[in-house]
C-alpha positions as CSV (number, residue, x, y, z in Angstrom):
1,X,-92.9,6.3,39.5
2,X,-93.9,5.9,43.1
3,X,-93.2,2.0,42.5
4,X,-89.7,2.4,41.1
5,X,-88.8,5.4,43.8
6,X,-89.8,2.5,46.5
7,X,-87.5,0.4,45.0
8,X,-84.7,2.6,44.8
9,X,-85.3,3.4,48.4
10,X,-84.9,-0.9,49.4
11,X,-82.1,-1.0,47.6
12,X,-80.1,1.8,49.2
13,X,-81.4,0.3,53.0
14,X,-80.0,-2.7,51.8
15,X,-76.9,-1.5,50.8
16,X,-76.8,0.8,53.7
17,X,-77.3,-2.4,55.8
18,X,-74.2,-4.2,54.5
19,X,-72.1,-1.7,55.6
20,X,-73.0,-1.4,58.8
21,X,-72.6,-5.3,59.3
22,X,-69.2,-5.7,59.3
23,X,-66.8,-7.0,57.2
24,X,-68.0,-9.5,54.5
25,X,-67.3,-13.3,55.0
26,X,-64.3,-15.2,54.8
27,X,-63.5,-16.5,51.1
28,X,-60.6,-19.0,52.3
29,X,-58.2,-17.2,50.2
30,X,-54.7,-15.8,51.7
31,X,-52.6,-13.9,50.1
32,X,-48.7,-14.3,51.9
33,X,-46.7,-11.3,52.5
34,X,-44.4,-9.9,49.3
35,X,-41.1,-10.4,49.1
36,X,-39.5,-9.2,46.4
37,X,-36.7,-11.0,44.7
38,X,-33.7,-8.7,42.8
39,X,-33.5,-9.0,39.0
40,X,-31.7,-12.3,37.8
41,X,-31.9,-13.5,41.1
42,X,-32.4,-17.7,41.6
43,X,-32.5,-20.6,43.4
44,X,-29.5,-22.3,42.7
45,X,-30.0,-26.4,43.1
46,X,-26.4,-27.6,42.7
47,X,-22.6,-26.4,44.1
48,X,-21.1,-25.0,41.3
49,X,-17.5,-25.7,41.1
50,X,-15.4,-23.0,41.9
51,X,-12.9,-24.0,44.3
52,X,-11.8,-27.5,42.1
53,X,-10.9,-30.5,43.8
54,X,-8.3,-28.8,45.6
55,X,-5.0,-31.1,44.4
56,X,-2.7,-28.4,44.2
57,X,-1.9,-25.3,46.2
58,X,-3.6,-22.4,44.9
59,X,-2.0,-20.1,47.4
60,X,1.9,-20.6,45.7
61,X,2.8,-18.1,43.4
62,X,6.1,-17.3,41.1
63,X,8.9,-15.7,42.6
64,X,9.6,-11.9,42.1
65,X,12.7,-10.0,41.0
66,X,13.7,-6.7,41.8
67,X,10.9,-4.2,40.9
68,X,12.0,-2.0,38.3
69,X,12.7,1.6,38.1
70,X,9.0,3.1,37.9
71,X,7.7,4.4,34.8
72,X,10.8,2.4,33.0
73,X,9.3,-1.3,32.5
74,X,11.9,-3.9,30.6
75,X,11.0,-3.2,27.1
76,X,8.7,-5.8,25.6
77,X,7.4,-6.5,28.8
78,X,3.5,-6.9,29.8
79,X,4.3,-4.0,32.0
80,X,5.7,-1.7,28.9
81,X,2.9,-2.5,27.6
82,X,0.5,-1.1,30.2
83,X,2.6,2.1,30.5
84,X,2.4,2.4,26.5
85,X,-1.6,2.9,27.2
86,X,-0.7,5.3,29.6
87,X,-2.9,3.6,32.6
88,X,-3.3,0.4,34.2
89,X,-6.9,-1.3,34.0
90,X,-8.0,-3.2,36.8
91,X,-11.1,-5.0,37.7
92,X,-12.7,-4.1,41.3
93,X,-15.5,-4.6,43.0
94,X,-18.1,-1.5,43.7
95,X,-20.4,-3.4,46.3
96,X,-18.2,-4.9,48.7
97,X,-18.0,-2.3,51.6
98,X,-14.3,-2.2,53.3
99,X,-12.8,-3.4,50.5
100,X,-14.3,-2.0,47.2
101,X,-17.8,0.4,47.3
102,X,-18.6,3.3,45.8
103,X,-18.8,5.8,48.1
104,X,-22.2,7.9,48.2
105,X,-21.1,11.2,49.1
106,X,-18.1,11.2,46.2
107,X,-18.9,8.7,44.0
108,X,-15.4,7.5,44.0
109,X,-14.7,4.0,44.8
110,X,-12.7,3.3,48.0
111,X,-11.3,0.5,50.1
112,X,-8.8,-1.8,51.2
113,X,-8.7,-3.5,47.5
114,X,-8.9,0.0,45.8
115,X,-5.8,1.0,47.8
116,X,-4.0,-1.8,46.8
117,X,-4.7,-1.3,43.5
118,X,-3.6,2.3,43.6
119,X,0.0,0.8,44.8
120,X,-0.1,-1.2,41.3
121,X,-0.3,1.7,39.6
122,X,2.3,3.3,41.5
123,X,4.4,1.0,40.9
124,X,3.8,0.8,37.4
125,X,3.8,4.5,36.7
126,X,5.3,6.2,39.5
127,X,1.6,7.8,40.0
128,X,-1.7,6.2,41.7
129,X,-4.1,8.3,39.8
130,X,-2.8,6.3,36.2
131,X,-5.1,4.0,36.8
132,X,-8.8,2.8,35.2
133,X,-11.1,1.4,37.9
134,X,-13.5,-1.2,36.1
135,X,-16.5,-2.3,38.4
136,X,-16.7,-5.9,37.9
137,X,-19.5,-8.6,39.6
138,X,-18.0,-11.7,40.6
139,X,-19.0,-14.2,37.4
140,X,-17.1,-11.1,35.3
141,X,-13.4,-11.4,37.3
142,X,-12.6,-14.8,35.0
143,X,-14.2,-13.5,31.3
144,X,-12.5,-9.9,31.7
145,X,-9.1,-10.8,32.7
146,X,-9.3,-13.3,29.7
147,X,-11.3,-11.1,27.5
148,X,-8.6,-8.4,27.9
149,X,-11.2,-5.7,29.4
150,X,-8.6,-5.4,32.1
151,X,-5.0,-5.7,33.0
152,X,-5.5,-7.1,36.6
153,X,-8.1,-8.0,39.0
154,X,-8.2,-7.1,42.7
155,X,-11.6,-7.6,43.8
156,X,-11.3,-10.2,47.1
157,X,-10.8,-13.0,44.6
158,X,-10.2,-15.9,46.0
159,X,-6.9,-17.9,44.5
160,X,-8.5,-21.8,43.8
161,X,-7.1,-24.7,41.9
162,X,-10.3,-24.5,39.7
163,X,-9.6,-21.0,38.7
164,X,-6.0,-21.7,38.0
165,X,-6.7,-23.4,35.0
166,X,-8.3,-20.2,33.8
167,X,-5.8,-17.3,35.0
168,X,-2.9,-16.5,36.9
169,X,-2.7,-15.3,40.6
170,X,-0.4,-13.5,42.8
171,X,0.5,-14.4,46.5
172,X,-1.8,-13.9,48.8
173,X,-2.3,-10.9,50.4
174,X,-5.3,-11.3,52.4
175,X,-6.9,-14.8,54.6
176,X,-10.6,-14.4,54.9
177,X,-13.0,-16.9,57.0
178,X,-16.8,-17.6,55.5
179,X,-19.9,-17.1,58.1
180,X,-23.0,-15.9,58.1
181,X,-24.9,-12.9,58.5
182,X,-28.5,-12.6,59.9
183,X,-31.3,-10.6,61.6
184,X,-29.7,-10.5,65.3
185,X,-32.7,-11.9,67.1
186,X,-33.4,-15.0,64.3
187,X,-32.5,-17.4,66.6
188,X,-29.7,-18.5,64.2
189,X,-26.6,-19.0,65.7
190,X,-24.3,-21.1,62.9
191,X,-24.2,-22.3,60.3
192,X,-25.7,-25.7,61.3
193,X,-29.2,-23.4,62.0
194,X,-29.3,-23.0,58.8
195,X,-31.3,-25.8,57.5
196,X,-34.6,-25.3,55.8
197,X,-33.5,-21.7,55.6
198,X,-33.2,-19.0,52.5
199,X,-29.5,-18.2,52.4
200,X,-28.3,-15.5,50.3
201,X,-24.8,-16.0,47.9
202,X,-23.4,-14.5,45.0
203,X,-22.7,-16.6,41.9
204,X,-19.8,-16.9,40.8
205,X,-17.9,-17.1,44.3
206,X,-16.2,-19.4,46.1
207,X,-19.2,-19.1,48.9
208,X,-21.4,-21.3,47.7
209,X,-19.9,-25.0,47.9
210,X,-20.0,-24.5,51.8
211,X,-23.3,-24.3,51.7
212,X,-24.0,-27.5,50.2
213,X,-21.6,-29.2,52.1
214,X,-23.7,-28.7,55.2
215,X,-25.2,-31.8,56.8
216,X,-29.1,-30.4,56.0
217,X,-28.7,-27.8,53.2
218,X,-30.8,-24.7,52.7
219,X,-32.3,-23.5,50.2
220,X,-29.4,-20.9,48.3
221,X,-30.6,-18.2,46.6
222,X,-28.0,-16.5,43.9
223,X,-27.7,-12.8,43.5
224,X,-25.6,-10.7,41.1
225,X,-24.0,-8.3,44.1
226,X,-23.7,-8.6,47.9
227,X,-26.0,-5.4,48.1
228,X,-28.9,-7.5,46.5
229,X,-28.0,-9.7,49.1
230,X,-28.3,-7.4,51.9
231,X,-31.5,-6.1,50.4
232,X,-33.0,-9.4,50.4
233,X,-32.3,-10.0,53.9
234,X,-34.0,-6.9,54.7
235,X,-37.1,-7.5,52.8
236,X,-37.3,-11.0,54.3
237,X,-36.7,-12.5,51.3
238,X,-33.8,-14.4,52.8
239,X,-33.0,-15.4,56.1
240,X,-29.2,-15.3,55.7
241,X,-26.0,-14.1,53.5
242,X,-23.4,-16.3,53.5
243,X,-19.6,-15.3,52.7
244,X,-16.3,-14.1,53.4
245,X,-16.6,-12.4,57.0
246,X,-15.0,-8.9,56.2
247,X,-17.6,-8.6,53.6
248,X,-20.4,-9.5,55.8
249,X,-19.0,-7.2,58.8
250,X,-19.2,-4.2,55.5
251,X,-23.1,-5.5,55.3
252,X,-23.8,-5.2,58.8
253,X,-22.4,-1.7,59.3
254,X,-25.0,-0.4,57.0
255,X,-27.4,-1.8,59.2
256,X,-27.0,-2.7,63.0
257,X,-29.8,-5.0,63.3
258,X,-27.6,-7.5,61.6
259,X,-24.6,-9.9,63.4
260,X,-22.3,-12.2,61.8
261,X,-23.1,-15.6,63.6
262,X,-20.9,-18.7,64.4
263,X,-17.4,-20.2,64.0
264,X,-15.6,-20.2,60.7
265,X,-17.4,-22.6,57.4
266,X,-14.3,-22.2,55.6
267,X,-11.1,-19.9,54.8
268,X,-10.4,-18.1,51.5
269,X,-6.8,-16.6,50.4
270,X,-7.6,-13.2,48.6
271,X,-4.7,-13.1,45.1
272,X,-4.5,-10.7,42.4
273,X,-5.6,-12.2,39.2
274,X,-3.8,-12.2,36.1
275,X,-4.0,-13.1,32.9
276,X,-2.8,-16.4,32.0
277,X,0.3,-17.3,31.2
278,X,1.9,-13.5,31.8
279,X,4.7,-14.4,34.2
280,X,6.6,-11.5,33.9
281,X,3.5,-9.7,35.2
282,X,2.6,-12.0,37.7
283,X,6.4,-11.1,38.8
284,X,6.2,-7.9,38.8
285,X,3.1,-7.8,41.1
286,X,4.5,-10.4,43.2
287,X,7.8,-7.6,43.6
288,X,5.0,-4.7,44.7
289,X,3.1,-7.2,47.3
290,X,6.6,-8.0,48.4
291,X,7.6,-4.0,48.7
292,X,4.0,-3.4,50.4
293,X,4.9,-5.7,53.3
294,X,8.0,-4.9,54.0
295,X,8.0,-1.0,53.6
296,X,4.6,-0.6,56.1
297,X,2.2,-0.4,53.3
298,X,-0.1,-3.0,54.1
299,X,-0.5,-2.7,57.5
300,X,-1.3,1.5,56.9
301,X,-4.0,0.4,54.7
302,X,-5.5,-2.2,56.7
303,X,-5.3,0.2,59.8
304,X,-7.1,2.9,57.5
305,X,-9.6,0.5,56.2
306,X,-10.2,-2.4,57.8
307,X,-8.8,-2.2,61.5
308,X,-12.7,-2.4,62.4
309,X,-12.9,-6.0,62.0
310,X,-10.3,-6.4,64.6
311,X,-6.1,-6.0,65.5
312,X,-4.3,-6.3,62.5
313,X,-3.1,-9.7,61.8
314,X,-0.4,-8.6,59.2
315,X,0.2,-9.0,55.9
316,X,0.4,-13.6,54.8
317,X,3.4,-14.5,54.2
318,X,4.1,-15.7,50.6
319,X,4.8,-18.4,49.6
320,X,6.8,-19.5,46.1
321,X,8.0,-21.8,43.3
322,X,10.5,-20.5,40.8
């Protein structure tokens, strides 16, 4: 017993020894800091082709007639139709701050987009409030218009020859620039500072073919919503976003250690989509763009919503074919 108890007692000076000598050596191996990537979140390797090769004019649209008599659509009409359901269906987006997000406090969604929308349905109805808002990512504008789990999209959907084999657009009613959006003290200026870099897109937008056109590309990373993005670039997971500036500007309000950096990578005309081949309805909207421009409508909701990005620069002309 007194052997063992002497034991015991080495053992527990040993131990007691260990601990007093510091930490234990070096084992070479270093484990790098997380960053944690959003669900269905990947690298994406090659420019998908959203905008086409750009051989027509995606911004021209059909000419309107005189809006008619709200609630009282021509009979037989796509609009009829939509009042015969009672509401109008439209596909918006619920993460783009400014123009659609869902607002915390409410829950209601809100922006320049949801507004715009609203005016639709006025329109339409003779009532804003006859109206279904259906949150839609970006890859789902395209399969719901032509899956019918909408009536319309207005969700800063950019009008592209590539697309316009798929749907129908309106006029324009917005003209958007693409930059970028970092941490302010990165050191990244532009665009061109971007090489080598992780820089945060959203699939299924026209954002992501600038990227590829740069001279040295980075390394894109593809999320399903902008707020993934701005995540990411939180959590270091990216060093950029990349996208149409209003959106970014909505990003960095949320957090003001972010700046949108550097001139203009490209433009982007913002359309209402449509289902294909429904001219009467692209007509229709065309009339209410028309009778938000000219009766003030536009520019009250761009002074309610977005006059933080800058002076109003009114509402784009249209332009038409017959």
């Amino acid at each position: 017993m007194r052997s063992l108890s002497a034991m015991l007692l080495v053992a527990m000076a040993a131990a007691v020894a260990g601990c007093d000598s510091g930490p234990p050596a070096s084992t070479g191996v270093t484990v790098g800091p997380v960053q944690p990537m959003p669900p269905r979140a990947a690298e994406i390797t090659s420019a998908p082709n959203q905008r086409g090769d750009e051989s027509c004019d995606a911004t021209v649209s059909l000419r309107p007639g005189a809006l008619p008599p709200r609630g009282a659509m021509p009979a037989g009409s796509s609009m009829a139709r939509i009042v015969a359901n009672g509401r109008v269906r439209v596909g918006v987006a619920q993460d783009g701050y400014l123009f659609g997000f869902r607002n915390p406090r409410t829950g209601a969604l809100e922006g320049f987009d949801i507004d715009i929308a609203k005016e639709l349905a006025r329109d339409l109805f003779g009532d804003e409030s006859k109206i279904d808002l259906v949150p839609l990512s970006s890859a789902e504008r395209i399969p719901a218009l032509r899956g019918d789990r909408v009536d319309l999209v207005v969700n800063s959907f950019s009008t592209t020859c590539e697309r316009d084999k798929e749907i129908d657009f309106s006029t324009v009613y917005y003209v958007s620039e693409q930059k970028v959006l970092v941490v302010a003290n990165s050191g990244i200026r532009s665009a061109t500072d971007l090489a080598g870099k992780r820089v945060c897109s959203v699939t299924g937008t026209t954002s992501l073919e600038p990227l590829f056109e740069l001279p040295n590309r980075p390394t894109v990373i593809g999320m399903q919503t902008w707020t993934d993005c701005l995540v990411a670039l939180q959590q270091g997971a990216a060093e950029a976003i990349s996208t149409d500036a209003p959106i970014l500007h909505g990003l960095a309000l949320q957090d003001n250690n972010l700046a949108v950096v550097g001139p203009p990578m490209a433009f982007d005309s913002y359309a209402i989509g449509i289902p294909d081949g429904k001219t009467d309805l692209v007509r229709f909207v065309n009339a209410s763009l028309d009778r938000m421009r000219s009766d003030g409508t536009w520019q009250a909701l761009y002074q309610k919503h977005l006059s933080r990005l800058g002076p109003s620069p009114g509402p784009p002309a249209p332009k038409y074919r017959d």
